[in-house]
C-alpha positions in Angstrom: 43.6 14.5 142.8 41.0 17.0 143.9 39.0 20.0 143.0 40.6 23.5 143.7 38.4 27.2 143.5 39.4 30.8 142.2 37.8 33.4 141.5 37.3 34.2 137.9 38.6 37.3 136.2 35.3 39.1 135.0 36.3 39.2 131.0 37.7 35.8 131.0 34.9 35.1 128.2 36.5 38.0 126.5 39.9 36.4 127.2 39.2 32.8 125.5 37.2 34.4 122.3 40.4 36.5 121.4 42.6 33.5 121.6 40.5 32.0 118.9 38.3 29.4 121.4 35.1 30.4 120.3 32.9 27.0 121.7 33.6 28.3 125.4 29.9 27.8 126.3 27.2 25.4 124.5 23.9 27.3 123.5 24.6 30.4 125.7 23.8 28.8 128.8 25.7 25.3 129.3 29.4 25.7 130.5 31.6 23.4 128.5 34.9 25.5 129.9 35.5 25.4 133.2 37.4 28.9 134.1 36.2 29.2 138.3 38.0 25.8 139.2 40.5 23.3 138.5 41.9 19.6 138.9 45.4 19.6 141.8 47.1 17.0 141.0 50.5 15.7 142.2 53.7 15.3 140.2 53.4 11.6 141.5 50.0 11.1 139.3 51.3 12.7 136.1 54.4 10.2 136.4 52.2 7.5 136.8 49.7 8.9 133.7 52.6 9.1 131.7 54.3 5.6 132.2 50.7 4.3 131.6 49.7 6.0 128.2 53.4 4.7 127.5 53.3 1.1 128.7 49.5 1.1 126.6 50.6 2.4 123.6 53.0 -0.4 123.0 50.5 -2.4 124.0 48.4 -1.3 121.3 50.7 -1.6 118.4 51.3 -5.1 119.7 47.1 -5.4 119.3 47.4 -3.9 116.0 50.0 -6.3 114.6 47.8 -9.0 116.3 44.6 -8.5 114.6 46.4 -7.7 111.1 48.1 -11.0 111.4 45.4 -12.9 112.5 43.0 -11.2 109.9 40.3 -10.1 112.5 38.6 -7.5 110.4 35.1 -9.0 110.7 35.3 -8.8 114.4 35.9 -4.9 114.2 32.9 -4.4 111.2 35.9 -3.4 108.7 35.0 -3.8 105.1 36.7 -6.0 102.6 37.6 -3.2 100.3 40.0 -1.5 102.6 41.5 -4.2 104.7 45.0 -3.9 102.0 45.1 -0.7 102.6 44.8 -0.9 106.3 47.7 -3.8 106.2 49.8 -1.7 103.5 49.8 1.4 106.0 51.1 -0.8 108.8 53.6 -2.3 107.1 54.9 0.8 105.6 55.0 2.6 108.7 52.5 5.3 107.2 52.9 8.4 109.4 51.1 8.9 112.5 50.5 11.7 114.6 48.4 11.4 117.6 46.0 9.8 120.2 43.8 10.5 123.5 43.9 7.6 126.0 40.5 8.2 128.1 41.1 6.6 132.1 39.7 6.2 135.1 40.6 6.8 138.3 39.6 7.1 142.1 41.4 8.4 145.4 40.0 4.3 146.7 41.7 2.7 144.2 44.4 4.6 143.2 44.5 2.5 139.8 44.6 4.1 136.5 41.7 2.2 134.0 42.1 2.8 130.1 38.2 2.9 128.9 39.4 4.0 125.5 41.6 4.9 123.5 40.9 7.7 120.9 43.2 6.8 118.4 41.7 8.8 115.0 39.8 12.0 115.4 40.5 13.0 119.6 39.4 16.5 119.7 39.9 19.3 122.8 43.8 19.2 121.6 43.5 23.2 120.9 41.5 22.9 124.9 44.8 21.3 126.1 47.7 22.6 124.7 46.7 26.3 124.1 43.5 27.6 126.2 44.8 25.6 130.0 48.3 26.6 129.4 46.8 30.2 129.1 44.7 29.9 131.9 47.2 28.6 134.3 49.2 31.7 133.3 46.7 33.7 133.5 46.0 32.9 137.3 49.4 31.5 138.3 52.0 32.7 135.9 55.2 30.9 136.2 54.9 29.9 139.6 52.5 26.6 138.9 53.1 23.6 135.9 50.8 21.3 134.1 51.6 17.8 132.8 51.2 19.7 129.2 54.2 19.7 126.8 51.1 19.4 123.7 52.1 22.2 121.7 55.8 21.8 121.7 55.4 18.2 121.0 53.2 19.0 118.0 55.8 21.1 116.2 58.6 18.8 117.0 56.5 15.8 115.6 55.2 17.6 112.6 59.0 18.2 112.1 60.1 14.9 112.6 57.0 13.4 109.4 57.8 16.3 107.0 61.0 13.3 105.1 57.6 10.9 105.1 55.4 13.6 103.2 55.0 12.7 99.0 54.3 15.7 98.1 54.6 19.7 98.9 51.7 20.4 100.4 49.9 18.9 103.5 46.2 19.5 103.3 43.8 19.4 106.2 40.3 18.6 106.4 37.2 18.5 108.1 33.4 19.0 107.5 32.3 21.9 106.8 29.8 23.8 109.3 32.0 22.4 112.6 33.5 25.2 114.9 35.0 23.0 117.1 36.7 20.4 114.7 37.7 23.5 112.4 39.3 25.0 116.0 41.3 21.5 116.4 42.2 21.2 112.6 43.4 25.2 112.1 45.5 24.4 115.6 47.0 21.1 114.1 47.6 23.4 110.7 49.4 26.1 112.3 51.7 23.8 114.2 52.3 22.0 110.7 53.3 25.6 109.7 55.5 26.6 112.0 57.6 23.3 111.3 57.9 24.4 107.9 55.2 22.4 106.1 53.3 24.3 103.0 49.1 23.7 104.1 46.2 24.2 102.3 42.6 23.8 103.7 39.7 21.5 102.3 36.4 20.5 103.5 35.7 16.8 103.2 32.7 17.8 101.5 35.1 19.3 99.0 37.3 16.7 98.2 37.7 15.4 94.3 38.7 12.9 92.5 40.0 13.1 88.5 40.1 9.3 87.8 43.3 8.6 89.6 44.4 11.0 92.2 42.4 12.8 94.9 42.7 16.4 94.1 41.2 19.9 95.7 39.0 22.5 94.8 42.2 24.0 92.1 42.5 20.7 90.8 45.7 19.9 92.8 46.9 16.4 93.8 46.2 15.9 97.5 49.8 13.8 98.1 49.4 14.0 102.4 46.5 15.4 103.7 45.1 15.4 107.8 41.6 14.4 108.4 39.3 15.4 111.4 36.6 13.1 110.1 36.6 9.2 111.6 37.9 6.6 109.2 34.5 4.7 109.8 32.3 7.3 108.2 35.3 8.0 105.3 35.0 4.8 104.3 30.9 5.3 103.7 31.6 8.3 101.3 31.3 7.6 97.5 35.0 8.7 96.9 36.3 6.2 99.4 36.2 3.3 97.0 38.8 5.3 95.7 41.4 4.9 98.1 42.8 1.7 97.9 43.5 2.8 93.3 44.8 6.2 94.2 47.9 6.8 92.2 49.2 8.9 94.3 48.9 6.1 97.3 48.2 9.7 99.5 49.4 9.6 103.3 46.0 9.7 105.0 46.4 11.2 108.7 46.0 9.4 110.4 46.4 6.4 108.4 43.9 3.9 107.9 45.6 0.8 110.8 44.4 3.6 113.3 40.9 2.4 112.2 41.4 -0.8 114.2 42.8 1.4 117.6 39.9 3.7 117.2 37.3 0.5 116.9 36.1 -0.1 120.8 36.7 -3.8 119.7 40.3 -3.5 120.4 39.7 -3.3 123.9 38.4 -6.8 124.1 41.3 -7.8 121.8 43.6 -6.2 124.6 41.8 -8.3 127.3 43.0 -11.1 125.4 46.2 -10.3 125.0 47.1 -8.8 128.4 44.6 -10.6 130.7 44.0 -9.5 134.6 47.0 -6.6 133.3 46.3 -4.0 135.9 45.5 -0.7 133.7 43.0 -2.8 131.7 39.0 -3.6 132.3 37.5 -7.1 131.8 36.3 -7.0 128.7 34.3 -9.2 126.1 32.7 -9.6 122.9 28.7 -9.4 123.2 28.2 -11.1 125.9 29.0 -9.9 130.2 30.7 -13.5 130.5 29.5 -13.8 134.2 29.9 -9.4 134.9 27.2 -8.3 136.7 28.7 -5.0 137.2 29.6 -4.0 133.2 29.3 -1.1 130.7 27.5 -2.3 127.8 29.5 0.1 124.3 28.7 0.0 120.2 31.9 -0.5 118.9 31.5 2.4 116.9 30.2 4.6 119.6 31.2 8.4 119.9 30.9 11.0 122.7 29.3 8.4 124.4 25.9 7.4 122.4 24.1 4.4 123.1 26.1 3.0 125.8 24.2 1.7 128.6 25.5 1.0 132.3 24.7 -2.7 134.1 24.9 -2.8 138.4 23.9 -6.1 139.4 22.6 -7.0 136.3 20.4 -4.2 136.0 20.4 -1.0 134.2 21.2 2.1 136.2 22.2 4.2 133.3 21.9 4.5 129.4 22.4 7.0 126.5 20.6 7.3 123.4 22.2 8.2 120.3 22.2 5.9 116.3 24.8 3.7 117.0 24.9 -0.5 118.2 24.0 -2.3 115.1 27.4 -2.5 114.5 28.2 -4.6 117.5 29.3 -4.2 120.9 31.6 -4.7 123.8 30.8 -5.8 127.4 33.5 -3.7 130.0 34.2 -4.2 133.4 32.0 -0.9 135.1 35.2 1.1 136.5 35.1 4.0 139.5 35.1 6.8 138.4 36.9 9.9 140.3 33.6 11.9 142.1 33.2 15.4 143.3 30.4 17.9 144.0 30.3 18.8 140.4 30.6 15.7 138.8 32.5 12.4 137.8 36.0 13.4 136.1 37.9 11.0 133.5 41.1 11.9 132.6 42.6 12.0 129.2 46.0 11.2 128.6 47.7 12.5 125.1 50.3 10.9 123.1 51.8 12.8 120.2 54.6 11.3 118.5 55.3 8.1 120.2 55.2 10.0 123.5 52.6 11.1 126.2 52.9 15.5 126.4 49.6 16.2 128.4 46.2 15.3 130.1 42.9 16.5 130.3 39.9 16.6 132.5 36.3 15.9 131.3 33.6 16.4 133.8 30.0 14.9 133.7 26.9 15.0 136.0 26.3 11.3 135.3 28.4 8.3 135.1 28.4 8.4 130.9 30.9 11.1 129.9 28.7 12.6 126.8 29.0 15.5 124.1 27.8 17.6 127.3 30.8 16.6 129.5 32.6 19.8 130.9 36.6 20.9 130.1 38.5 21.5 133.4 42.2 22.9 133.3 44.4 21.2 135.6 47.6 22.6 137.9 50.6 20.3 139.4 50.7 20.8 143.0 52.6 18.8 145.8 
């Protein structure tokens, strides 16, 4: 795993605007795509990314059943009025569609580390499966691959939940004012479509409620509807108290158990189930537990606010951000891979039930943050 250069085509802004990616560069100035270089990568690694985004997603539904059995909730800040629903869309096997597994990894160790799993709202899917598969044609044509089967598995899996939709029509959502999430959402909607779903758009914002079904700006029944919006703010909106009495009992995508994978709790809860399991960190409730070397994360954390990094005890690093009184997790610190430009974590996808692609965030500091940078990747032995 190292960093490769090329030399960029000189309208390659051009290039990504017309394919729809309109968030290419933050604030005119800050790169978030990466066009001049790229992650190599052996076929060797992907094999070993995909048998561990597999081996960890079983491990996960395993959690899941665990902390749904065992009744948990309070350790994960889940509130009383939707735990049913959360056990009702377990045990009915409510339709879900997809994840981001976030790892570490060195060229010392050579040992793949989960640090999270993005099991709700994982965005940069319209990065992966469109804009690098472009690129690499762009500079390589057929003559390179990618571990990157996103797209095809998105159609395929939207095929494969249409049978578990109620109704006709499969809304999707997000809040209004939000390039990037609208980006991901109107990718995810266009898959839906070409595997023969009807779709409709709605803004969370927009979202109504007649006294017993949820119901859209025309005053149809939302029966299935796709949300780009985290189950742990959804739950804080007035019409939430709603969902456990909806007559419709609307699939929610993803459902509402993913609100326990997308909880950083679970990866204390995975410590405990799997201790000393090589793709996992030491990792605790609260308190280091005798770590001196530890990552210190709000369980409700995103894009990496308010976590704060712990080297002998000390603080080297921290974010600021809103989030931490809702608790946190100690982890192991991990090694992160380093170059020149900064510390890479890869991202592993699973769509489906099976791992289709990775990608590579990039950071000048050891907390990957809303400013990390996209790079595309190429297979090369």
């Amino acid at each position: 795993m190292k960093i490769k250069h090329l030399t960029p085509s000189s309208d390659w802004q051009q290039r990504l605007e017309k394919t729809g990616f309109g968030y290419h560069t933050e604030d005119h100035a800050t790169p978030y795509w990466i066009e001049h270089y790229y992650y190599s990568i052996t076929e060797n690694l992907a094999d070993e990314i995909y048998a561990a985004t597999s081996d960890l997603w079983q491990m996960c539904l395993a959690a899941v059943d665990h902390v749904i059995a065992n009744k948990m909730y309070d350790l994960f800040q889940i509130p009383l009025f939707i735990q049913q629903h959360i056990e009702e869309s377990w045990e009915n096997d409510a339709p879900s569609l997809y994840g981001r597994f976030d790892f570490a990894y060195d060229n010392y160790s050579k040992q793949l580390k989960v640090l999270e799993f993005n099991a709700d709202t994982p965005t940069s899917l319209y990065e992966t499966g469109v804009v690098q598969w472009l690129w690499m044609q762009q500079y390589f044509g057929t003559s390179k691959d990618q571990f990157n089967s996103v797209h095809d598995r998105l159609i395929q899996t939207w095929s494969d939940l249409k049978p578990y939709l109620k109704g006709e029509i499969l809304h999707f959502s997000c809040m209004k004012g939000t390039l990037e999430d609208l980006t991901n959402v109107e990718y995810l909607r266009d898959c839906a479509i070409q595997a023969g779903i009807q779709t409709k758009l709605i803004y969370i914002d927009d979202i109504g409620w007649d006294g017993e079904t949820f119901t859209d700006l025309e005053d149809e029944m939302i029966t299935d509807i796709f949300k780009l919006y985290p189950w742990e703010w959804l739950i804080y909106e007035p019409f939430s108290l709603h969902i456990p009495n909806d007559m419709a009992k609307a699939n929610w995508i993803e459902p509402s158990w993913k609100m326990i994978l997308s909880n950083k709790a679970i990866m204390a809860v995975l410590w405990q189930l799997y201790p000393n399991h090589p793709l996992l960190l030491e990792t605790y409730f609260e308190e280091p537990k005798g770590m001196e070397d530890y990552v210190k994360k709000p369980l409700l954390s995103r894009e990496g606010a308010n976590v704060t990094l712990y080297k002998g005890g000390k603080i080297v690093e921290a974010s600021p951000g809103e989030y931490g009184d809702e608790g946190y997790i100690c982890q192991q610190l991990a090694s992160l891979h380093k170059e020149e430009s900064g510390y890479a974590v890869i991202g592993s996808w699973i769509i489906g039930q099976e791992p289709c692609g990775i990608t590579f965030r990039e950071s000048d500091s050891l907390i990957t943050t809303n400013k990390s940078r996209f790079i595309p990747h190429i297979i090369e032995n």
